[in-house]
C-alpha positions as CSV (number, residue, x, y, z in Angstrom):
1,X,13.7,16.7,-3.6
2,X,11.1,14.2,-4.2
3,X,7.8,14.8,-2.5
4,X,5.6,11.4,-1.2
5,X,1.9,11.7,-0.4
6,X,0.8,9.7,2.5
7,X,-3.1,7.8,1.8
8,X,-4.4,6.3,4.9
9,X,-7.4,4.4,4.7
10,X,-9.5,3.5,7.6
11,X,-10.9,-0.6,7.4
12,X,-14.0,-0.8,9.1
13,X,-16.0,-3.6,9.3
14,X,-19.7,-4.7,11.1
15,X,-21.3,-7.5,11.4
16,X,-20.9,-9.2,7.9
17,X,-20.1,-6.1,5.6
18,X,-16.6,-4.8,5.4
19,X,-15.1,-1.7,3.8
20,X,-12.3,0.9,3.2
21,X,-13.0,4.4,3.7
22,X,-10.8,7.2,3.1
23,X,-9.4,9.7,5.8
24,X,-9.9,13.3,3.4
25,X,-12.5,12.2,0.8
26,X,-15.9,11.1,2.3
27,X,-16.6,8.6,0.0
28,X,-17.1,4.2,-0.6
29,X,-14.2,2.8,-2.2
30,X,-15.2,-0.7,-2.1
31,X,-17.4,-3.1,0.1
32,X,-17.7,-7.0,-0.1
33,X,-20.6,-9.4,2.1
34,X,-18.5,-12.2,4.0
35,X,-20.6,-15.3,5.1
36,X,-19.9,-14.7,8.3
37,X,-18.7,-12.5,11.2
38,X,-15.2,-10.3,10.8
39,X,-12.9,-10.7,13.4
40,X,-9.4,-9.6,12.9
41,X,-7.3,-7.3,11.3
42,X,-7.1,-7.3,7.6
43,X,-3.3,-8.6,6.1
44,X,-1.9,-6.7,2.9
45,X,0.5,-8.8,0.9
46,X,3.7,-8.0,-0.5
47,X,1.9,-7.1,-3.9
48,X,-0.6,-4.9,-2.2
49,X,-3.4,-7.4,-1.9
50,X,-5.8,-6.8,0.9
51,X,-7.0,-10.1,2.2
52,X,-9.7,-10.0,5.0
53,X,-10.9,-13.8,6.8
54,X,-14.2,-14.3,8.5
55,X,-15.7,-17.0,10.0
56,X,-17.2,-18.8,7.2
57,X,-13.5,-20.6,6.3
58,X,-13.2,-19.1,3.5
């Protein structure tokens, strides 16, 4: 039987800052500055990518 462990991540973001936090282990993964204000859902590509737009075009 092959056992999976499931890893959810919760995507917060406010104001101009975004980041991932994990569910289980209280701690930063990563965190990037946009130019400008957040205001959707971030996309993951078919390669795992996580691509995040705000409102500075870029």
């Amino acid at each position: 039987m092959v056992k999976s462990i499931l890893s959810l991540s919760l995507f917060i973001h406010c104001a101009s800052l975004g980041f991932a936090q994990s569910q289980w282990i209280i701690e930063k993964k990563w965190a990037f500055k946009t130019g400008d204000w957040v205001r959707s859902s971030p996309a993951i590509g078919s390669d795992g990518t996580i691509y995040v737009g705000s409102d500075d075009d870029n």
